[in-house]
C-alpha atoms as one frame of an Amber mdcrd trajectory, in Angstrom:
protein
   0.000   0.000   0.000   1.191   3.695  -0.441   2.001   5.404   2.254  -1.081
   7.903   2.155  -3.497   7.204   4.817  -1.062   6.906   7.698  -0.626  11.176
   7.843  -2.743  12.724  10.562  -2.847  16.142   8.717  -4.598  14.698   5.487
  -8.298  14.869   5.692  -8.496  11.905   3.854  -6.015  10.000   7.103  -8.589
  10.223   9.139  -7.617  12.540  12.188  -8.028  15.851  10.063 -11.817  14.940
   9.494 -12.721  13.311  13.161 -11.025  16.164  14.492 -12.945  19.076  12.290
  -9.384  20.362  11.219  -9.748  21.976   7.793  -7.053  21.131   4.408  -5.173
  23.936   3.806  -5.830  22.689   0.087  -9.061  21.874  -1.337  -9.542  18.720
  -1.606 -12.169  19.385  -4.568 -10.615  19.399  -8.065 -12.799  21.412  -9.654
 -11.933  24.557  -7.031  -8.433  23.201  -6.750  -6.960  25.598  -9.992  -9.080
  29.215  -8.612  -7.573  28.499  -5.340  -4.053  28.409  -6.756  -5.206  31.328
  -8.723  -5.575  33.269  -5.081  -2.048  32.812  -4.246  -0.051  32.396  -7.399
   1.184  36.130  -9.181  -0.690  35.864 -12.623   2.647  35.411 -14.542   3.220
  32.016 -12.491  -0.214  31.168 -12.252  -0.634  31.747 -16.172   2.714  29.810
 -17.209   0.968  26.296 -15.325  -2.302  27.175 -16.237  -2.280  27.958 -19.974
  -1.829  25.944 -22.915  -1.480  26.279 -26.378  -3.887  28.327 -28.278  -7.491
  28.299 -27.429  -7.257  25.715 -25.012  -8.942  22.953 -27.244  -6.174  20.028
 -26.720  -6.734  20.753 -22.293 -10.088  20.590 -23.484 -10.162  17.382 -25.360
  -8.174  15.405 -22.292 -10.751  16.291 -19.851 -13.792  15.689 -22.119 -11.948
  11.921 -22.902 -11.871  11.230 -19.226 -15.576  12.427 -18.824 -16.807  10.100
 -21.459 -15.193   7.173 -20.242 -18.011   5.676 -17.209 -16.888   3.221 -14.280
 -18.930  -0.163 -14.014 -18.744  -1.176 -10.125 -18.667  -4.687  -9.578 -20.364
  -5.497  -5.894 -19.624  -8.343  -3.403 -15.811  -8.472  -4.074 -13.285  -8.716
  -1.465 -11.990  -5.350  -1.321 -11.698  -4.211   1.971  -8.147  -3.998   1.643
  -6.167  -2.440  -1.954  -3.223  -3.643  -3.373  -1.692  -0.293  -5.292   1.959
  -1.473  -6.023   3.270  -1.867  -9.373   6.012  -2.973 -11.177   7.726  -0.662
 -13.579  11.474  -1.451 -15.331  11.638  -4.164 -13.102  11.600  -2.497  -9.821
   8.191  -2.519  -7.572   6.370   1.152  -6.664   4.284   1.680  -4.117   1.685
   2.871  -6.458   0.895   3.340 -10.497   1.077   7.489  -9.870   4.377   9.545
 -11.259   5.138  12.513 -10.489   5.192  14.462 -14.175   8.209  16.348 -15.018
   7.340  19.915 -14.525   9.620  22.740 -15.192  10.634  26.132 -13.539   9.171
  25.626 -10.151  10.559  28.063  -8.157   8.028  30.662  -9.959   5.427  28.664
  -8.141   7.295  28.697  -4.595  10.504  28.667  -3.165  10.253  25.009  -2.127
  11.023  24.143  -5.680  12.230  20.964  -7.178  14.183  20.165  -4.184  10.560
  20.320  -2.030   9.009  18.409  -4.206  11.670  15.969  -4.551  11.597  15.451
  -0.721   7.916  14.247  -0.543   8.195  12.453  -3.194  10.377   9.783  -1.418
   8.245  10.608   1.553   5.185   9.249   0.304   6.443   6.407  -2.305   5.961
   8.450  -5.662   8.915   8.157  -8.026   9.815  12.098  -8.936  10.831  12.958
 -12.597  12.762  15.911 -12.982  12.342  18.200 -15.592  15.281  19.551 -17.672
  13.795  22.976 -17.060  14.478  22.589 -13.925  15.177  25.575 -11.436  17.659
  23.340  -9.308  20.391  21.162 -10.285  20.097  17.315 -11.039  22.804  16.819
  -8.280  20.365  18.999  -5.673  17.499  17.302  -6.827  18.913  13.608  -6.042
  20.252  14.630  -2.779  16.792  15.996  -1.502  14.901  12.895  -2.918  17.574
  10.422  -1.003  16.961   6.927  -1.598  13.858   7.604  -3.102  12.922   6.601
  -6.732  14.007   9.696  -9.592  13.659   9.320 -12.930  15.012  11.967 -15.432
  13.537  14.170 -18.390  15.482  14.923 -21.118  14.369  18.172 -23.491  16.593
  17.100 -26.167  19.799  19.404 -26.783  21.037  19.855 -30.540  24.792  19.731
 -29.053  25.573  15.973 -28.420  28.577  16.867 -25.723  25.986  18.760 -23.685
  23.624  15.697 -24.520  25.687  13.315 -23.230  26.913  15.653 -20.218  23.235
  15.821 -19.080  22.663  11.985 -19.451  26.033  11.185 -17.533  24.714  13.385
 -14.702  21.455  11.818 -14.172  23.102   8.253 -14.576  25.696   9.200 -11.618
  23.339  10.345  -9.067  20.926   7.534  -9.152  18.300   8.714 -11.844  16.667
   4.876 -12.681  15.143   5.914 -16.135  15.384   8.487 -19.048  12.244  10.076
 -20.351  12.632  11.609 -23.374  10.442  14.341 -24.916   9.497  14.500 -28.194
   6.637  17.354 -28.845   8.903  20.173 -27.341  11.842  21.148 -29.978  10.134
  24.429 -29.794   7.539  26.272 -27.354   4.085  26.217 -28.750   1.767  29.108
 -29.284   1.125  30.246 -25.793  -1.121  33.079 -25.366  -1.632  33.512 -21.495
   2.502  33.578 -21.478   2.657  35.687 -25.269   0.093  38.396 -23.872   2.227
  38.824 -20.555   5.813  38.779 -22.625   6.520  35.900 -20.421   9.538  33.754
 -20.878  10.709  32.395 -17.607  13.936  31.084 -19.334  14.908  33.998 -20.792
  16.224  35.381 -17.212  17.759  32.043 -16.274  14.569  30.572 -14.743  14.531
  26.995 -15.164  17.705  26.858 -17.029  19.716  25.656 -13.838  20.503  21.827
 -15.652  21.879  23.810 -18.242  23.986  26.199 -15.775  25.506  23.999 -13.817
  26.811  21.683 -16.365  30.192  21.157 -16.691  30.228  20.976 -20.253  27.946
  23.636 -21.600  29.884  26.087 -18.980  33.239  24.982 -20.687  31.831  26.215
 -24.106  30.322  29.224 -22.938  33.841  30.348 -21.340  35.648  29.271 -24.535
  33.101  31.252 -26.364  32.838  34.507 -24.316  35.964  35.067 -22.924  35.484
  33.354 -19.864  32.403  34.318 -18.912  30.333  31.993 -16.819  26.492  31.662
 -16.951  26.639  34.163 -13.796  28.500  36.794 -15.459  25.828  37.328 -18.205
  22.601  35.652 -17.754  20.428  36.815 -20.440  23.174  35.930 -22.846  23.564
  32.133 -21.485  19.829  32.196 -21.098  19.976  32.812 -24.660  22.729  30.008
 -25.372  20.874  27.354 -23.535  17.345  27.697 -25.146  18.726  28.020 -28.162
  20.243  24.308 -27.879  17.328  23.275 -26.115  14.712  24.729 -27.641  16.217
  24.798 -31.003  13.308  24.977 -33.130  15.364  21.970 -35.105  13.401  18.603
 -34.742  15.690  15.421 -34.205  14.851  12.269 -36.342  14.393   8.130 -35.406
  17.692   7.255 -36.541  19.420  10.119 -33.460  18.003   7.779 -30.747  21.191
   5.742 -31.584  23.287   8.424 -29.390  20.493   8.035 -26.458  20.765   4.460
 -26.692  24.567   4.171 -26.499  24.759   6.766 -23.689  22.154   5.811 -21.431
  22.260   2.070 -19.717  18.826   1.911 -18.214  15.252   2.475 -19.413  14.372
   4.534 -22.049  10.912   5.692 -22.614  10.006   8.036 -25.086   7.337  10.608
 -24.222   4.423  12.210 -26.495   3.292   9.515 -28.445  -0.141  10.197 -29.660
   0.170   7.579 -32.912  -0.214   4.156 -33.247   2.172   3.994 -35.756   4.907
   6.200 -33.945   4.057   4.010 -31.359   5.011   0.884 -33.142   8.848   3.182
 -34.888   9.530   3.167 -30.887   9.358  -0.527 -30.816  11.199  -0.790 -33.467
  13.633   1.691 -32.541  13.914  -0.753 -29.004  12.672   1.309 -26.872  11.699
   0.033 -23.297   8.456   2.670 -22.953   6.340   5.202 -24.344   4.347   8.050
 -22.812   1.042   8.719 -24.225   0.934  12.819 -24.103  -0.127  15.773 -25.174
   2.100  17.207 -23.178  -0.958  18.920 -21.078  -2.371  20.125 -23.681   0.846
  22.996 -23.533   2.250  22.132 -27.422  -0.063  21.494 -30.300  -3.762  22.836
 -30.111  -6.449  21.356 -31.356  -4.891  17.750 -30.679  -6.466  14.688 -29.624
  -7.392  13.970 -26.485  -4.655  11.781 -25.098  -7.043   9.486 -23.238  -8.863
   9.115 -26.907  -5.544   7.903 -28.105  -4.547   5.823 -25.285  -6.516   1.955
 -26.293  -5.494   1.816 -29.688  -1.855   2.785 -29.001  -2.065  -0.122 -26.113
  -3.480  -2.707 -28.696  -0.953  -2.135 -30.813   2.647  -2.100 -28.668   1.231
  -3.029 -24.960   2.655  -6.277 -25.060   6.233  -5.484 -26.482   7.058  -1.922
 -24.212   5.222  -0.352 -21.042   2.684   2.216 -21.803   2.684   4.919 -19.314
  -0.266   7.757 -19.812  -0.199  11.428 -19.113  -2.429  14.763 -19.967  -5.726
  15.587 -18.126  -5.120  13.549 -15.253  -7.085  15.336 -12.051  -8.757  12.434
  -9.627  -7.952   9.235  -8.029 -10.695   8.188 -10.849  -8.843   9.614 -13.832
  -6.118   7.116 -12.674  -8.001   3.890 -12.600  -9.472   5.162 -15.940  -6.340
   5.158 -17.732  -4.951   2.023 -16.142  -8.500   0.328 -17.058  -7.388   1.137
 -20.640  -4.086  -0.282 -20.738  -1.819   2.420 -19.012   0.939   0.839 -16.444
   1.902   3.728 -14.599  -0.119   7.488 -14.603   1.977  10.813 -14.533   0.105
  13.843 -13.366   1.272  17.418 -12.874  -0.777  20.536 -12.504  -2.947  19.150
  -9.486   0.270  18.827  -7.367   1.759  22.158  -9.142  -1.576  23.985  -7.944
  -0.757  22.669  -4.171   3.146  23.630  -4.409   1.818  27.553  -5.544  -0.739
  27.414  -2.441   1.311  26.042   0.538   4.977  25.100  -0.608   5.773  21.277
  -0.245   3.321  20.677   1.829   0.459  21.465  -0.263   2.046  19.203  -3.025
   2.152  16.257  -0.494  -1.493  17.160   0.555  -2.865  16.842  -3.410  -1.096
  13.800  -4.004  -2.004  12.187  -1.027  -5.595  13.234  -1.709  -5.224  11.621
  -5.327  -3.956   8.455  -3.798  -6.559   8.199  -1.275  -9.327   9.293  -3.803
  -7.060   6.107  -6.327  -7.637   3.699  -3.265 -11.158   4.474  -2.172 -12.602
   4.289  -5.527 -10.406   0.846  -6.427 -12.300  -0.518  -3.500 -16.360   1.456
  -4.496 -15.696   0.015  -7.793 -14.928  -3.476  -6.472 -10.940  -3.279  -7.778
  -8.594  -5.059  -5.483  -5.692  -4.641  -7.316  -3.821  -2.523 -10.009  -3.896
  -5.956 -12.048  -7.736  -6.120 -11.723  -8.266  -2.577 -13.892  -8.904  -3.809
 -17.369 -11.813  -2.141 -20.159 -14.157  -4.429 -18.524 -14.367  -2.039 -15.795
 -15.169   0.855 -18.042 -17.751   1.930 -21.029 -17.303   4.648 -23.386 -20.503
   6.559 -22.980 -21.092  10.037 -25.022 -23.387  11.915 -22.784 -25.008  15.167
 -24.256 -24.806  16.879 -21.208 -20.967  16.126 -20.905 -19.457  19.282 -20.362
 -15.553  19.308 -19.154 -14.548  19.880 -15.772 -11.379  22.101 -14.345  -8.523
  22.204 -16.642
């Protein structure tokens, strides 16, 4: 079981309710995004908030999840949940994953490293981003012998490439994610209309900073001149490797592969028959994504894409899902169609911008006791028992989406 209903100050524990003490953090999804709004400066509160263009891809992942109905099953023994899982050969406490989220310090101070720290608390592996506002060696020290993962946004320069992938390796970073659908920032109005870049003033660039290799070449290039000395000029230097605007191909997996030991999953897969190039390409995972809904609008819903992509390549890689993910429910959704593990981010975001740490630990806690309760209402006694027999696709009229 994950450790989630054993902490007195979570409602959902037990002493916070008997005892009339209030969450600091709504506890209601739906409310959970205005209340971050309430605390969060709008630039921050935007830059998590927004997505590409109108907002119809954030729209499609919620309306998926809406149109996909539970089918309890009574009389089954499941007074007591099973939630651990196996993924790349190591067991987790639970099918959730911490999503690799970017520039948190414009959200509070706690950061990464906060994050990080209740991560291994409460059993959730943590995935740092690339965009990170602390360094990969910070990050692993704060999450301790918890489980880490690591995001790769893709540099053009293969010395920095490998650099990056030598650091995570070192300081205990299991498996590589690696992002496809973000070679370039989308169309971003809530960040366009506030001429927000966080990056562009060294916000979330700290992987980049404090790597040994890309500070060699910005000395040899600028007279010596660290990141420090100029930072809107190594701001500059880093997106423009990492956010090149210069798409990598199939065949340059072959450097990933040779550099990086472990897992390799490749993330924002919305195509059955991409799906099938990343078997080919021997690749151990995929992540079905949208990225949030924060790259291409107007996509489909990631949940839509999610049973066909399984059909295809579920038996030959793991399938992890992400996009739209808000409840406890959303989870055993996606694992009902074929998903092995379920990343979520803004929920926990939302929580970091209201009460640090803390409030992160308090959403995902509430998401794994919402993932547990329901398992049980539904008559699911384990993660193995979530197959499509537990689900229906049914298209309501009335089916309107919920929070972003």
């Amino acid at each position: 079981m994950p450790r989630v209903q054993e902490h007195p100050d979570h409602p959902e524990g037990g002493h916070g309710l008997l005892n009339q003490k209030l969450p600091t953090v709504t506890t209601d999804p739906n409310k959970l995004e205005e209340q971050a709004r309430t605390f969060l400066g709008v630039r921050s509160f935007n830059y998590v908030a927004g997505g590409a263009g109108e907002k119809a891809t954030m729209d499609a992942n919620r309306l998926a999840f809406r149109q996909w109905k539970m089918i309890p099953r009574m009389l089954r023994p499941t007074t007591h949940r099973d939630l651990r899982v196996e993924l790349f050969g190591q067991t987790i406490e639970s099918p959730l994953l911490i999503a690799p989220i970017g520039v948190q310090t414009i959200f509070h101070q706690d950061k990464e490293i906060g994050v990080a720290e209740i991560a291994r608390e409460i059993g959730v592996p943590y995935i740092l981003s690339t965009a990170s506002s602390s360094s990969i060696e910070e990050v692993a020290e704060a999450n301790g012998d918890g489980t880490r993962w690591f995001q790769l946004y893709w540099p053009q320069d293969n010395e920095i490439t490998k650099s990056l992938l030598r650091r995570a390796k070192n300081n205990g970073y299991r498996v590589l994610i690696v992002t496809l659908d973000t070679w370039a920032l989308a169309w971003r109005p809530a960040d366009l209309d506030n001429a927000y870049v966080p990056f562009a003033s060294g916000i979330g660039d700290q992987t980049g900073f404090s790597d040994p290799v890309f500070r060699a070449k910005f000395a040899k290039k600028h007279n010596n001149k660290t990141p420090e000395d100029d930072i809107f000029l190594a701001s500059r230097e880093w997106e423009a490797d990492v956010f090149s605007g210069a798409a990598h191909t199939w065949e340059d997996l072959e450097l990933i592969k040779a550099e990086w030991e472990g897992p390799i999953v490749l993330k924002g897969i919305q195509h059955v028959d991409d799906a099938k190039k990343a078997v080919e390409m021997g690749m151990h995972g995929i992540v079905v994504s949208n990225h949030g809904g924060r790259q291409l609008d107007g996509a489909i819903g990631s949940l839509e894409a999610l049973p066909e992509i399984v059909d295809a390549v579920g038996d030959k890689l793991t399938v992890l899902f992400d996009s739209g993910v808000r409840t406890g429910v959303d989870v055993i959704k996606a694992l009902c169609l074929g998903a092995k593990g379920v990343l979520i981010g803004r929920p926990w975001v939302y929580g970091l911008g209201i009460a640090g740490k803390l409030g992160a630990r308090a959403v995902l806690r509430g998401i794994l006791a919402d993932l547990d309760q329901s398992m049980g209402l539904a008559g699911i006694k384990t993660i193995a028992d979530c197959n499509r027999s537990m689900v229906r696709r049914v298209q309501y009229g009335g089916d309107t989406i919920s929070s972003h």
